[in-house]
N, CA, C and O of each residue as an XYZ file, in Angstrom:
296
protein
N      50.433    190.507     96.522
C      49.928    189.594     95.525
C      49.539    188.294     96.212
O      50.283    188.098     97.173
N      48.670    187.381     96.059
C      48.045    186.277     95.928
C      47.937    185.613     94.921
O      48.334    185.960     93.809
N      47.174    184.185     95.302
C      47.354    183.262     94.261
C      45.881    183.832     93.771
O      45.682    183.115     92.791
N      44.563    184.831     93.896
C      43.439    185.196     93.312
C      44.037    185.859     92.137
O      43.411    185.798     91.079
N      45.492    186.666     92.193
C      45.709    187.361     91.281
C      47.349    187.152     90.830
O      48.013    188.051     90.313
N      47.771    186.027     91.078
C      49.209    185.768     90.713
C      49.356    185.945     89.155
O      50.533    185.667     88.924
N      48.884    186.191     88.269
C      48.972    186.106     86.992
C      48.993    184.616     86.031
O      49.638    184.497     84.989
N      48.327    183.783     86.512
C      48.398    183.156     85.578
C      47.329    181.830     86.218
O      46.947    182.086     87.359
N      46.926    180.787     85.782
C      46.233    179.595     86.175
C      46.829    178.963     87.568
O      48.035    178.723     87.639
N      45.900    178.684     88.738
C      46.636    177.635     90.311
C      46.352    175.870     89.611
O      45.434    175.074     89.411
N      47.635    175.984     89.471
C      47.264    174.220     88.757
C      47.242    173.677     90.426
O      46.305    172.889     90.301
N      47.487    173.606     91.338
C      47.244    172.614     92.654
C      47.798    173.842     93.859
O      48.627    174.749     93.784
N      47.105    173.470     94.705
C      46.872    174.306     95.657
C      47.536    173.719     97.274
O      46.818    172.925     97.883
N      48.936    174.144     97.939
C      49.335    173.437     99.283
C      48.716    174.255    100.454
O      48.186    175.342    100.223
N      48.779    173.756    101.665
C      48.840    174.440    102.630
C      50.044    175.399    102.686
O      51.114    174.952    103.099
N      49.955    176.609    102.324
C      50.772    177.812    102.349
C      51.328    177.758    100.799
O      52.077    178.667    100.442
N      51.120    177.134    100.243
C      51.759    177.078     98.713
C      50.416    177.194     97.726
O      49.202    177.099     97.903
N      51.193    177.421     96.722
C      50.421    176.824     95.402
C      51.175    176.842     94.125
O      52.242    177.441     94.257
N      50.972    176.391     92.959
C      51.691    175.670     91.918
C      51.043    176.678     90.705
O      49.841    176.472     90.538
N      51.554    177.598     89.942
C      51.105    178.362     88.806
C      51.525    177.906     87.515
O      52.680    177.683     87.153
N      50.121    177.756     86.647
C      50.958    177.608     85.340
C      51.540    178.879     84.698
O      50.865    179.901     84.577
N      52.551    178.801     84.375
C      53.673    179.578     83.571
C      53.256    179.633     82.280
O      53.553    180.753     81.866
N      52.508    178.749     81.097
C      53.248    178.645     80.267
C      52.289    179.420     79.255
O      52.560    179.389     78.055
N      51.240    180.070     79.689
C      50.567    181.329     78.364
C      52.099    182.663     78.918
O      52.952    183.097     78.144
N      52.020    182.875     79.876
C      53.093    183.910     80.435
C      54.604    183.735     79.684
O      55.242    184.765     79.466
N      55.196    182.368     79.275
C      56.128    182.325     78.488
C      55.827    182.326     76.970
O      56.432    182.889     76.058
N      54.945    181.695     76.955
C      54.624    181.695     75.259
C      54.593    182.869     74.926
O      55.414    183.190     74.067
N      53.678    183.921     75.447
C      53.773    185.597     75.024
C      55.198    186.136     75.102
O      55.478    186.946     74.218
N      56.099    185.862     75.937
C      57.452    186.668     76.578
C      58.640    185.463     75.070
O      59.851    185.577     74.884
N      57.977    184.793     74.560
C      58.399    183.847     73.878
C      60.241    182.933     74.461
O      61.364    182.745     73.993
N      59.375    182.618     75.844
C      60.492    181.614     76.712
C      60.537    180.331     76.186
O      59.568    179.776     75.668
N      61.596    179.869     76.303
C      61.504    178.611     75.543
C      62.400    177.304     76.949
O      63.586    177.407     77.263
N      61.672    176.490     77.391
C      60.443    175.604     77.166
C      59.661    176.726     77.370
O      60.053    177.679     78.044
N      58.152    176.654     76.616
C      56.579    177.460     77.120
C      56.620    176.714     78.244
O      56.915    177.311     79.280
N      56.267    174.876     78.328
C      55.622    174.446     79.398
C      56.257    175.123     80.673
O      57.426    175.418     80.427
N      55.993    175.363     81.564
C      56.609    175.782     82.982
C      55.633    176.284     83.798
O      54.878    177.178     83.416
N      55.557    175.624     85.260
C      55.197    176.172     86.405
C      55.932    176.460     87.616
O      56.951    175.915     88.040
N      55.229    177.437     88.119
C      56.009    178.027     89.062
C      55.200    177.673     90.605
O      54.001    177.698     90.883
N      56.462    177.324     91.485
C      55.729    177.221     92.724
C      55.953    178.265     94.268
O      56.942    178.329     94.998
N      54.980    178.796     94.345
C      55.133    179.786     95.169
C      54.681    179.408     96.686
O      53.941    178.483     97.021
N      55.389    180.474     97.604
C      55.117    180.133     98.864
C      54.265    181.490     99.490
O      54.716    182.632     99.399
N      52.971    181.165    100.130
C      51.594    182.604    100.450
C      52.585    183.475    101.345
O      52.676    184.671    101.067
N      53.371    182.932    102.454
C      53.871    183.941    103.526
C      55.462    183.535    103.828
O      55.633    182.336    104.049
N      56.364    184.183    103.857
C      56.310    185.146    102.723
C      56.079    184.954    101.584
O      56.843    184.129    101.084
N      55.231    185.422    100.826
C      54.884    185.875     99.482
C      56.320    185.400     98.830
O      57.172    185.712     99.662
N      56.991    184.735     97.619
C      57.966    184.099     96.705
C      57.840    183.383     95.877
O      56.916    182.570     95.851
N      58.772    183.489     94.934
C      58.538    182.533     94.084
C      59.612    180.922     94.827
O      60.835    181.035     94.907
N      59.198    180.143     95.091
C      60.097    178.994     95.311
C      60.826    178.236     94.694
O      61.714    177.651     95.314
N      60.645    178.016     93.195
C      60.999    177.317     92.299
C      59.742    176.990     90.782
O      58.541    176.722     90.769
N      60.672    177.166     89.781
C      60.154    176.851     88.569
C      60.445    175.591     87.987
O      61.526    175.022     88.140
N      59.130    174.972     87.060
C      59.582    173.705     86.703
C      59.429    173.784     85.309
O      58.358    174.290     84.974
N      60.252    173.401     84.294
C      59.880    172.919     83.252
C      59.815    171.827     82.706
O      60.783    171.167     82.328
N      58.564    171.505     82.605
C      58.216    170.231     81.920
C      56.568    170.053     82.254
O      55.824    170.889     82.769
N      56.185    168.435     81.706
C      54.907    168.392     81.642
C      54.182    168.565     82.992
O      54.861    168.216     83.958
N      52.873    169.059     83.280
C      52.062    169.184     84.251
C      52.380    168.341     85.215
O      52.759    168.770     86.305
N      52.239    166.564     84.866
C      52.483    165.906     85.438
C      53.597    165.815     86.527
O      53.460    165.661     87.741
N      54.790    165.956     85.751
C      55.708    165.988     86.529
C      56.220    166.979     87.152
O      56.893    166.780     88.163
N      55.995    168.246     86.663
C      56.328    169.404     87.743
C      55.503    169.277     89.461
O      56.009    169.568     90.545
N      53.701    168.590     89.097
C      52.928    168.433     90.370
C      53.562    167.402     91.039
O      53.595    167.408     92.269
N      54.197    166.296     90.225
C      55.217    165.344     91.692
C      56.483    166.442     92.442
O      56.757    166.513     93.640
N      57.107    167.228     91.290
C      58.408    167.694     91.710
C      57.791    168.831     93.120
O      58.086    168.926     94.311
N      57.048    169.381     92.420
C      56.375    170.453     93.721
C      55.842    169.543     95.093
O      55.966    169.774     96.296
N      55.438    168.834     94.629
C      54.876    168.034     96.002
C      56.199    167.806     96.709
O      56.178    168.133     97.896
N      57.258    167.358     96.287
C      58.567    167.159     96.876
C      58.702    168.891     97.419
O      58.923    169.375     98.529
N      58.608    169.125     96.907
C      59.224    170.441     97.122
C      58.612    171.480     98.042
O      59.139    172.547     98.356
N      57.184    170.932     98.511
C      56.477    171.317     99.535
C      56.871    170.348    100.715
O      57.118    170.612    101.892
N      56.858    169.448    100.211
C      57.105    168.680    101.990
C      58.712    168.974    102.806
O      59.019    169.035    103.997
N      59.655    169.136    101.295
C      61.121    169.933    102.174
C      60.789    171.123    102.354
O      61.349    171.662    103.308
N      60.081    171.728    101.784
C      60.514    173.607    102.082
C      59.508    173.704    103.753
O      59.846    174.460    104.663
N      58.171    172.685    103.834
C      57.558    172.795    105.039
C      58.128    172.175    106.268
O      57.757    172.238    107.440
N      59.189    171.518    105.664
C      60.218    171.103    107.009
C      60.969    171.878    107.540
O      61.434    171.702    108.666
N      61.271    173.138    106.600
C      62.428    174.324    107.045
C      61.302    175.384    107.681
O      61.851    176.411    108.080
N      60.346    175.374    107.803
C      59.154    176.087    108.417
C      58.841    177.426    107.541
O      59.035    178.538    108.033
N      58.270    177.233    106.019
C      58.096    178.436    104.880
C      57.092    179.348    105.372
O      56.775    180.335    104.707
């Protein structure tokens, strides 16, 4: 899998990462928060962490969350 076909919208795109919106994928599965994105890492292929909350702030939390996980060498 890739982010061409991860299932759902690339709200922001890292070097080796990218940030998916979650939240048509919860609204159908009826998860509650809907809002949620997920941030994945290309190699290995993972999910890294999910955020719930607004766009806004999940793209600061991921940005954090790319610059530690690219310090441990993802």
């Amino acid at each position: 899998m890739a982010k061409e076909n991860c299932g759902g919208p690339v709200v922001k795109e890292y070097e080796g990462f990218f940030l998916r919106d979650d939240t048509n994928i919860r609204e159908n599965a009826n998860i509650e928060p809907a809002e949620a994105y997920s941030l994945f890492c290309e190699r290995p292929y993972g999910r890294v962490e999910v955020f719930t909350g607004s766009k806004e702030w999940a793209i600061q939390k991921a940005d954090m969350t790319v610059a530690k996980e690219k310090s441990k060498n993802c």
